[in-house]
NUMARPA-922430 format. One line per 4 residues: number of its first residue (from 1); their letters; for each residue z, x, y of C-alpha. Coordinates in nm, 3 decimals. Layout:
BEGIN
NUM = A = Z,X,Y  ...
This chain:
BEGIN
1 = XXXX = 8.591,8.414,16.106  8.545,8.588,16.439  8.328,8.353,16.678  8.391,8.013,16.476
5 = XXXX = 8.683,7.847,16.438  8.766,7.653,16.111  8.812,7.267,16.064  9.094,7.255,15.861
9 = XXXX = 9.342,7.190,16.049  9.127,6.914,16.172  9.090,6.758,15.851  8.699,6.851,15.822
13 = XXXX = 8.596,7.042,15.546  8.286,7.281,15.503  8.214,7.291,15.887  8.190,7.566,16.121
17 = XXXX = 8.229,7.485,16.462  8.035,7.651,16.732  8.166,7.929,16.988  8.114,7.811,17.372
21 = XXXX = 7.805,7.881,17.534  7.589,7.736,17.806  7.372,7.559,17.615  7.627,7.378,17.441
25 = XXXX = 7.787,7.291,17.762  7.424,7.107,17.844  7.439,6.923,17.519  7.804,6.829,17.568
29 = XXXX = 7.677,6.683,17.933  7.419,6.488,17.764  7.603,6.323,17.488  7.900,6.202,17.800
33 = XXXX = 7.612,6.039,17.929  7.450,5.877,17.584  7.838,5.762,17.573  7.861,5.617,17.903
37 = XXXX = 7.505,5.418,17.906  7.626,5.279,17.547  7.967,5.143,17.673  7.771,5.005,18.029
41 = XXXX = 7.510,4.866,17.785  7.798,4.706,17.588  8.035,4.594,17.826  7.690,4.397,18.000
45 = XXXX = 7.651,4.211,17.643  7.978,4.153,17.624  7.995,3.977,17.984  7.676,3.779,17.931
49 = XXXX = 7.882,3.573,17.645  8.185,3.556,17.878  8.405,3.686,17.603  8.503,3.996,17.885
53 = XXXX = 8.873,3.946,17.875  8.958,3.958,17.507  8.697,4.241,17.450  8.750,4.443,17.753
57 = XXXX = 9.065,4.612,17.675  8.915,4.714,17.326  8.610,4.870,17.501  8.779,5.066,17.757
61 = XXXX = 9.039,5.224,17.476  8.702,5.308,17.285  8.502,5.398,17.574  8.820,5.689,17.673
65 = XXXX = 8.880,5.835,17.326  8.514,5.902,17.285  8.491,6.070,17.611  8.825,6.264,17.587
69 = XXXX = 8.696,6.422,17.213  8.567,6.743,17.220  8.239,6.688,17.116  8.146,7.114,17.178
73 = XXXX = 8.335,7.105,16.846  8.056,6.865,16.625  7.834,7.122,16.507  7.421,7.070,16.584
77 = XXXX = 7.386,6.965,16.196  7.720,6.820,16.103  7.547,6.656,15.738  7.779,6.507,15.609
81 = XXXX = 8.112,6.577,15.654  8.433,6.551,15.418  8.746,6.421,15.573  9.054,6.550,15.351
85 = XXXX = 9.387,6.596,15.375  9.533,6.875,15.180  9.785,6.787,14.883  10.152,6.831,14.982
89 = XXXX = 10.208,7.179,14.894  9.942,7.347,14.965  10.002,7.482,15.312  10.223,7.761,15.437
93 = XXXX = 10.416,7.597,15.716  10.739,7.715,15.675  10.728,7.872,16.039  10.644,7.534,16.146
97 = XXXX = 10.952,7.388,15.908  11.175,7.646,16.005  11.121,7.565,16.412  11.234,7.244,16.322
101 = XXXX = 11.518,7.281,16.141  11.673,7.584,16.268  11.875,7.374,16.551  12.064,7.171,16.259
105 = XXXX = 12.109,7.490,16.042  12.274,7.635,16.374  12.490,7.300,16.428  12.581,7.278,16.051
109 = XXXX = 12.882,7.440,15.959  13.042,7.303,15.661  12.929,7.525,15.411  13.198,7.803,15.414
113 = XXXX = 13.241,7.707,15.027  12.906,7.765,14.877  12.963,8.030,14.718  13.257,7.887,14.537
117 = XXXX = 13.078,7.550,14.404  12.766,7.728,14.287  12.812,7.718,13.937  13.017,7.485,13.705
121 = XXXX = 13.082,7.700,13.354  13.350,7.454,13.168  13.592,7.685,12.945  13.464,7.552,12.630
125 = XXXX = 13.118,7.635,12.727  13.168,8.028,12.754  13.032,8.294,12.542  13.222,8.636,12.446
129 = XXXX = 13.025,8.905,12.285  13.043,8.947,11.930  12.741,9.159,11.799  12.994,9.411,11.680
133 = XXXX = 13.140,9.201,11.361  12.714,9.211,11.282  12.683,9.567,11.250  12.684,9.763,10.890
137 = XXXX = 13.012,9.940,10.861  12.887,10.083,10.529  12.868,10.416,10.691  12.519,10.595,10.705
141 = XXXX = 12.340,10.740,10.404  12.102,11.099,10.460  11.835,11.070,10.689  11.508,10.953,10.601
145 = XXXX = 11.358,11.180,10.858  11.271,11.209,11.272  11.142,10.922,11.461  10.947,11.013,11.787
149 = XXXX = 10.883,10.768,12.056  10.668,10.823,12.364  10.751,10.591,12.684  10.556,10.548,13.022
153 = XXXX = 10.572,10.284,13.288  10.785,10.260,13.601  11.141,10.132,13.541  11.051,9.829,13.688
157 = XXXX = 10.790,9.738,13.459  11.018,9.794,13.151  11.333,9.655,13.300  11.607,9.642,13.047
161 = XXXX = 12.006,9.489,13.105  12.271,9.692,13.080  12.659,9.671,13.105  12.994,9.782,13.213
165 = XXXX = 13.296,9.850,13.059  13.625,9.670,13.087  13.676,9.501,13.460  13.877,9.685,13.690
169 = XXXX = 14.188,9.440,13.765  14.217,9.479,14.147  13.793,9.429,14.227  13.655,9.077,14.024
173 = XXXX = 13.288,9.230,14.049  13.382,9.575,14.004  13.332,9.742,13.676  13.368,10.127,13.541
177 = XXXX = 13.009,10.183,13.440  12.671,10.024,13.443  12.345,10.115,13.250  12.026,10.056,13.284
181 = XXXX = 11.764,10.091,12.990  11.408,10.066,12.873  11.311,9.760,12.586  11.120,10.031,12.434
185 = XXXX = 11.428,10.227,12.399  11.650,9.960,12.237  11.395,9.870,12.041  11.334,10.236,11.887
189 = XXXX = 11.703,10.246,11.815  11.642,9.897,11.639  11.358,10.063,11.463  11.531,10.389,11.348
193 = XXXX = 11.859,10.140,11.202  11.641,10.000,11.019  11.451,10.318,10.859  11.766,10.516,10.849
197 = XXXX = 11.582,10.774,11.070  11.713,10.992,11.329  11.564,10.894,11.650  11.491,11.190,11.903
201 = XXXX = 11.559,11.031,12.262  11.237,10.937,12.376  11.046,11.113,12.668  10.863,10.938,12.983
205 = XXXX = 10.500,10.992,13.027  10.405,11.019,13.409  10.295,10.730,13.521  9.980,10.703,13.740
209 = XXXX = 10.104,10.445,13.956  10.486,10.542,13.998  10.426,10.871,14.011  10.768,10.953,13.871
213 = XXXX = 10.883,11.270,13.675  11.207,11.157,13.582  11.347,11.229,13.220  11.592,11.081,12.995
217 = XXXX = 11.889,11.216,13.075  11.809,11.194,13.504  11.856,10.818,13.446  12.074,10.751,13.170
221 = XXXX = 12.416,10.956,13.014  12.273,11.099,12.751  12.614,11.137,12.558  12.736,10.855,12.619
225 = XXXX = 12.398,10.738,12.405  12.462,10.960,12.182  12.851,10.885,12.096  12.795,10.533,12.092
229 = XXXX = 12.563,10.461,11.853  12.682,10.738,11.648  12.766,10.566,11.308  12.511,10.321,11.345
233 = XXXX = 12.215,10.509,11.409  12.169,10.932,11.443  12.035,11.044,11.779  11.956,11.391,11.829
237 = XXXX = 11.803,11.501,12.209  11.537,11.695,12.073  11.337,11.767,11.712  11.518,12.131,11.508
241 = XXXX = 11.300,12.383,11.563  11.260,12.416,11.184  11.117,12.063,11.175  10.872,12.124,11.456
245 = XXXX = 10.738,12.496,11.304  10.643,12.272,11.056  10.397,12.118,11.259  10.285,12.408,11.450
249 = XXXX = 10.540,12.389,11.720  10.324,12.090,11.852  10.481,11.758,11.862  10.138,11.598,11.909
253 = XXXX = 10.011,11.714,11.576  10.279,11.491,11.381  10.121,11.187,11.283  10.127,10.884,11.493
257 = XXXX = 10.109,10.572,11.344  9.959,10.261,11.556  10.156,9.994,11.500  10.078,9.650,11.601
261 = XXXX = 10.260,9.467,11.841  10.585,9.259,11.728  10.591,9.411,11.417  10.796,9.230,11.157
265 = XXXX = 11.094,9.449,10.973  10.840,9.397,10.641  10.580,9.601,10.772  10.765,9.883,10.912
269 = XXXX = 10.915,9.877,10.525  10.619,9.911,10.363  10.401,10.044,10.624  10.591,10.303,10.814
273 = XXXX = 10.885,10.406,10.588  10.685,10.557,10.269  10.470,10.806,10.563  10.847,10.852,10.729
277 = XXXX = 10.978,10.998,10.388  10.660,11.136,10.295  10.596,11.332,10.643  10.981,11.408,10.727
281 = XXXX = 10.866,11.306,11.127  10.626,11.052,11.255  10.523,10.931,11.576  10.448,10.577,11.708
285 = XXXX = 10.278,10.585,12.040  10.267,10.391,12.195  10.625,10.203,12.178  10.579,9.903,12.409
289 = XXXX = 10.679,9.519,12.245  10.624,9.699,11.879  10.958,9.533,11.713  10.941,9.140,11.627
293 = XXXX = 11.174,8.976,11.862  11.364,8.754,11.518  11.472,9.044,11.311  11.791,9.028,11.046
297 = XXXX = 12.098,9.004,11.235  12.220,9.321,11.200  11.895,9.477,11.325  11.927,9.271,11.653
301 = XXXX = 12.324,9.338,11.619  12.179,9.720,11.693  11.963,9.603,11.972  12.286,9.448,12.131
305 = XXXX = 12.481,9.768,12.145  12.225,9.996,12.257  12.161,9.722,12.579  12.508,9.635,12.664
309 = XXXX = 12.699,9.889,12.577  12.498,10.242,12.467  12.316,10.271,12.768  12.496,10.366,13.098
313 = XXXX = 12.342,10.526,13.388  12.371,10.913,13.474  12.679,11.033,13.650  12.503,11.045,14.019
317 = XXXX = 12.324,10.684,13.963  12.622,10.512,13.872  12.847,10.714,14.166  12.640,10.605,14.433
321 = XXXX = 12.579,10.288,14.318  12.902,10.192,14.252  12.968,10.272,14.617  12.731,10.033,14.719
325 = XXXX = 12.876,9.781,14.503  13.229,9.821,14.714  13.064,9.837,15.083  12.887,9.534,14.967
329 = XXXX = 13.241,9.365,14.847  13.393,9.454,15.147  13.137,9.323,15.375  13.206,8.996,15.200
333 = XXXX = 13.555,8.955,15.303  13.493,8.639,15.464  13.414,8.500,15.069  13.625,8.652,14.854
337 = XXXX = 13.456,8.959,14.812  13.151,8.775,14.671  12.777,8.844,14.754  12.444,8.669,14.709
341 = XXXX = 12.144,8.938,14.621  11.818,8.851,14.642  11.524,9.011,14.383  11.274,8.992,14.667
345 = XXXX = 10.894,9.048,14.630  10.724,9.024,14.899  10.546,9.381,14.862  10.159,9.437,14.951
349 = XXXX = 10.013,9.459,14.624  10.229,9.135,14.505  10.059,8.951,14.828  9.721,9.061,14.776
353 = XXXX = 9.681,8.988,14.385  9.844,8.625,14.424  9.547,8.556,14.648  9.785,8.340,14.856
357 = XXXX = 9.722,8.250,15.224  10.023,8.285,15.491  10.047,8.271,15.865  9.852,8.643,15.961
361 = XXXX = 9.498,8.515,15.994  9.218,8.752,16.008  9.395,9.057,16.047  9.615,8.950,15.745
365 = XXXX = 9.317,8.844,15.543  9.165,9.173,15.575  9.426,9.350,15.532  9.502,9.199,15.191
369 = XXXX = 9.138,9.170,15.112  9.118,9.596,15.111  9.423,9.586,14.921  9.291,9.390,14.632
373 = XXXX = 9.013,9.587,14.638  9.205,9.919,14.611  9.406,9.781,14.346  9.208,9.607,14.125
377 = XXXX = 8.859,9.715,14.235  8.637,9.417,14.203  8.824,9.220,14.012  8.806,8.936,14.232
381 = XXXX = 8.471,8.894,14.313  8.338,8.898,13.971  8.141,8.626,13.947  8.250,8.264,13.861
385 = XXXX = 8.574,8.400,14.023  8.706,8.130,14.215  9.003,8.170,14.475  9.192,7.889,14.581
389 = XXXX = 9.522,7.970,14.791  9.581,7.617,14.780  9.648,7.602,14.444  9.794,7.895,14.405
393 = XXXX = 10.054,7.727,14.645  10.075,7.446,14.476  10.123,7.570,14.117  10.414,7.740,14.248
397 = XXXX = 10.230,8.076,14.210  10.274,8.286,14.571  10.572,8.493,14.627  10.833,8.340,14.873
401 = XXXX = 10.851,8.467,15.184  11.159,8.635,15.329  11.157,8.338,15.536  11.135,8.065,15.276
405 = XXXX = 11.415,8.208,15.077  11.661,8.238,15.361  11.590,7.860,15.448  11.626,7.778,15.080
409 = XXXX = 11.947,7.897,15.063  12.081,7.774,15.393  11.964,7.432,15.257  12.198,7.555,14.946
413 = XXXX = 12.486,7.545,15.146  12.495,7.910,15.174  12.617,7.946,15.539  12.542,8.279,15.793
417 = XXXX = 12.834,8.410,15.748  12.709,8.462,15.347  12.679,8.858,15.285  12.304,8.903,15.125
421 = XXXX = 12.192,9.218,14.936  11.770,9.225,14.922  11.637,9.420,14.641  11.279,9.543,14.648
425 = XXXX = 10.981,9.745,14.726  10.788,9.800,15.082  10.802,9.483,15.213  10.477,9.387,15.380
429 = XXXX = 10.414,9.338,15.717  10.847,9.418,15.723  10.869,9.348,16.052  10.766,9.022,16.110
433 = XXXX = 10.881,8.898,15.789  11.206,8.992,15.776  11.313,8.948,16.120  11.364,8.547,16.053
437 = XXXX = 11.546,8.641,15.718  11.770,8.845,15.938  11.804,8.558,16.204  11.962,8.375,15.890
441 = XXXX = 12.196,8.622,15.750  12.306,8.860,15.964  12.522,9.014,15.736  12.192,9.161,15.551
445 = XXXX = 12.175,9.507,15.387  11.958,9.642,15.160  11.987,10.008,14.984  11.854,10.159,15.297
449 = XXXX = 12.179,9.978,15.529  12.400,10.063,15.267  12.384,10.375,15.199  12.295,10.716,15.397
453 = XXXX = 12.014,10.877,15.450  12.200,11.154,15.243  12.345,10.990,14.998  11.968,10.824,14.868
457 = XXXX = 11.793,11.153,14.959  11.841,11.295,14.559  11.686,10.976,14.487  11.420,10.912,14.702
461 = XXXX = 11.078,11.021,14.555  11.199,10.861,14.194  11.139,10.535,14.212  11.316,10.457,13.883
465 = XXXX = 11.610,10.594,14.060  11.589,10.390,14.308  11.515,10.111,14.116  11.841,10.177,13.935
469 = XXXX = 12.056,10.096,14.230  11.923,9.777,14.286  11.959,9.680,13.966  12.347,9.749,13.977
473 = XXXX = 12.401,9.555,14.305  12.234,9.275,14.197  12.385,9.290,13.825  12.709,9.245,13.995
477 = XXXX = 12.680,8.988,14.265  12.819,8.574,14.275  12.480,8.476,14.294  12.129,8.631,14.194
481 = XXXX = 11.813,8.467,14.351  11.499,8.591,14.141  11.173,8.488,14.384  10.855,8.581,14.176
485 = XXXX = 10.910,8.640,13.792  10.872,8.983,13.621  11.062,9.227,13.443  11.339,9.318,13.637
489 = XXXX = 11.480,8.937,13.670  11.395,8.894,13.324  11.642,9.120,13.215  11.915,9.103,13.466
493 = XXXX = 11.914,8.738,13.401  12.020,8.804,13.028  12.241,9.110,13.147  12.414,8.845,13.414
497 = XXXX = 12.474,8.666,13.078  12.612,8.874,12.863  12.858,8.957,13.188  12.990,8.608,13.287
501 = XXXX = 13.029,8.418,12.969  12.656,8.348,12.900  12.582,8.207,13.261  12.338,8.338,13.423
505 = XXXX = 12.440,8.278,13.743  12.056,8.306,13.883  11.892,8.061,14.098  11.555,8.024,13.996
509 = XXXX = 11.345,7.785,14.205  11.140,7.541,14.065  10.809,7.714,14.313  10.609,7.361,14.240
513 = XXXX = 10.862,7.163,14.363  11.012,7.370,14.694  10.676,7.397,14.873  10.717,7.010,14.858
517 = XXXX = 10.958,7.058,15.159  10.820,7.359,15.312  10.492,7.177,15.366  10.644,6.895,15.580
521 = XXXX = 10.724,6.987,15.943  10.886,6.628,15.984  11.089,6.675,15.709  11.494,6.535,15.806
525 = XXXX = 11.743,6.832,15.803  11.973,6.553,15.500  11.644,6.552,15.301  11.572,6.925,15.264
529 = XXXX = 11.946,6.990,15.203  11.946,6.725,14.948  11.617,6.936,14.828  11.772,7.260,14.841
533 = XXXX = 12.069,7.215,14.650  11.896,6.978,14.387  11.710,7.327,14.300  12.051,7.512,14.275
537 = XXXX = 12.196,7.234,14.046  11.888,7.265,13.813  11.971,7.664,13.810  12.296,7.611,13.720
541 = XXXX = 12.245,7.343,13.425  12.002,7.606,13.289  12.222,7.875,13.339  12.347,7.866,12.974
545 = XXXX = 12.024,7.895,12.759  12.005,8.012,12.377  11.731,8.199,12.224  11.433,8.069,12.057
549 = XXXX = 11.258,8.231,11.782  11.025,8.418,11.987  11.193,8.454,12.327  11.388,8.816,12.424
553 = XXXX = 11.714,8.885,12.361  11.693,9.074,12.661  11.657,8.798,12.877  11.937,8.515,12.637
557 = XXXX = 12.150,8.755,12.431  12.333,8.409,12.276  12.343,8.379,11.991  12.305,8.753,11.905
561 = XXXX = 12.512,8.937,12.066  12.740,8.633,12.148  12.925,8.353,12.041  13.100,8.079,12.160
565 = XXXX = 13.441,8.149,12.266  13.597,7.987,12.001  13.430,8.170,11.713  13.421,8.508,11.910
């Protein structure tokens, strides 16, 4: 607070100390000379039992750390005060840990093979897709009528995998075509398999935060959709006129039926199918999570194919991106043509709700404070609401810093001549942040360094575009570093799957366990690398993971869409 200063770096909790003034100079005066009459006073008792030369010593120590403490800091009514240290973890001192460190990052140079001894994937571990031996090849019978599905969000709150055709045999991480899609959208063509309806391609609300106008076919190739899944499941772009007279040429007056979330394959038998026959066209709306995630295996077979391989981006998303892809493969010469890409989020909203505490003091505080307040309006000062950054911390629940994920990595092994793609919104406070992330890697880009100015400008003011691109470079890099959680890691992490034999190839830091090491500015430069790449090993034995009943099979597409190479 302005005008105090807080105690806890001193270890006192609950205790504001007092600004200078002249008064509290006086009082400081006075208690130097209540010290020095108690020490005379002493030293005289001391003297009178001739015991002065074993006790002196101790009494002059005493006598100079009492006068040498600051005693303007003691408050006027101290009460009683609680002496603490913080738990390990609970501090953001990675500036402090970096200063340390950064001389033996600079002097260690022996990690030109990171990259290579990342991940261990024996042969007989692998997984090749086989969803396609799933699907019904008994051909499609009529239509049972239209199904209508309404989408909103950002892209980024939806985040689906997607895929690429066969590898080009000159570029390793280069492949033809990459996609991008929506849950809600595989799930509708899940849905419509399993009615025998003919799904109209679904149309994006406007979102109020995104603020993005973008339709179907500005994101993804609409006949590529279209001719893939044909066989399995009819798609038609928009409802016959004939069927929509029928409803007054108003698509909102066909009925929409609510379904409940994770809806099992009975229910939309018996629920939804006799109102699809008897209606000819229904509507569900909204179409978030509405599909059960353990469905018959041909039902998820069609969930497979509309992920990996129905959905590529538009022509001028996948163009530009996979230019990016190549700048960024060339740029990593120095490795093979490998790259690590970072899903960074670090973005002012993402600050402000994890209620964490970093290095900015005031000004960061109320910076952060207005933003939670513009955000969530009040949310966190309801009352009984109790923030605790500490805890947070601790818990492994604040966003890395661009700081703490460079040093994690260069404890990895990952050396500065590593090429590092960062994916991700408005970073805050960019400039200070970044900069030490950039003292790491110097060989940092982003989609702003890697592309023009020209080249992004048909892009720009969509952010699902935009999101798009990053999605690609990071799809196809060596290594993927997810920092915070949501959507879009979710997915790429089961998309990374599905692409290199059912390893993810993700490091995904164990948040409780890192802050460990960036809490201790006397940590040994051996100890945090023996840290560091004890995280990267625990990413790598999880790599490989298999669904459970009720996890996505967005995020582990074994053993649904894959098998183990030797059953494949």
């Amino acid at each position: 607070m302005t005008g105090s200063r807080t105690a806890a770096g001193a270890g006192i909790v609950g205790v504001n100390l007092p600004s200078e003034s002249p008064r509290g100079g006086r009082r400081k005066w006075c208690s130097w000379r209540a010290v020095e009459r108690a020490v005379y006073v002493g030293m005289l008792a001391v003297l009178r039992r001739r015991a002065w030369l074993l006790a002196a010593p101790l009494l002059y120590v005493s006598a100079m750390l009492l006068l040498s403490w600051d005693l303007d800091g003691v408050p006027e009514r101290v009460g009683v005060a609680i002496l603490r240290r913080p738990p390990p973890g609970s501090l953001y001192r990675s500036p402090q840990v970096f200063e340390r460190l950064w001389p033996f990052m600079q002097a260690d140079a022996n990690h030109s093979k990171a990259m290579e001894v990342a991940w261990h994937v024996k042969a007989s571990k692998r997984w090749k897709p086989c969803f396609r031996k799933k699907l019904s090849h008994a051909g499609l019978s009529p239509s049972n009528g239209f199904l209508i599905i309404e989408a909103n969000g950002g892209l980024n709150q939806q985040r689906l995998s997607s895929s690429w055709s066969k590898l080009t045999p000159k570029v390793p991480m280069m492949r033809r075509g990459s996609l991008l899609a929506l849950s809600k959208i595989c799930d509708a063509v899940a849905v419509a398999g399993l009615l025998n309806a003919t799904l109209v391609i679904p149309f994006f609300h406007l979102n109020s935060v995104w603020r993005d106008t973008s339709k179907f076919g500005d994101i993804f190739d609409e006949d590529h959709f279209i001719e893939t899944l044909k066989g399995h499941v009819r798609v038609v772009r928009e409802l016959p006129e004939d069927v929509l007279r029928r409803f007054d040429n108003n698509i909102s007056s066909i009925v929409n039926l609510r379904t409940k979330a994770l809806s099992s394959k009975t229910h939309y038998l018996q629920k939804v199918l006799p109102k699809l026959l008897e209606l000819g066209a229904i509507r569900i709306a909204p179409f978030s999570n509405r599909l059960a995630q353990s469905v018959p295996s041909d039902i998820q077979a069609l969930r497979c194919l509309s992920n990996f391989e129905a959905l590529q981006f538009s022509w001028p998303i996948k163009n530009l991106a996979e230019t990016m892809v190549q700048r960024m493969v060339t740029n990593s010469s120095a490795s093979g043509g490998k790259y690590v890409s970072v899903h960074l989020r670090f973005e002012e909203d993402m600050v402000a709700f994890s209620c964490c505490t970093y290095d900015g003091g005031q000004k960061e505080k109320q910076e952060l404070d207005k933003a939670r307040e513009r955000g969530w309006r009040g949310k966190f000062h309801k009352p009984g609401k109790a923030i605790n950054p500490e805890k947070n911390r601790r818990d492994g629940k604040c966003p890395l810093t661009p700081l703490e994920v460079g040093m994690m990595l260069r404890g990895m092994g990952f050396d500065n001549t590593t090429s590092v793609y960062v994916a991700s919104g408005k970073i805050y406070n960019v400039e200070k942040y970044m900069a030490p992330l950039r003292q790491l890697y110097p060989l940092l880009e982003t989609k702003y360094t890697l592309a023009s100015q020209e080249e992004l400008a048909p892009f720009q003011n969509y952010s699902s575009r935009m999101a798009a691109l990053d999605y690609t470079v990071c799809a196809q890099s060596e290594v993927f570093v997810t920092t915070q959680g949501g959507n879009f890691p979710h997915f790429l992490m089961g998309h990374r799957r599905f692409l290199y034999g059912g390893h993810s190839k993700t490091i995904k830091p164990d948040k409780k366990r890192l802050v460990l090491s960036l809490d201790n500015p006397n940590i040994r430069w051996e100890r945090f690398k023996h840290n560091m790449q004890e995280i990267l090993h625990q990413s790598d034995l999880k790599g490989i993971g298999l669904r459970k009943k009720n996890a996505s099979l967005y995020m582990y597409p074994m053993p649904d869409c894959m098998c183990p190479h030797s059953e494949a």
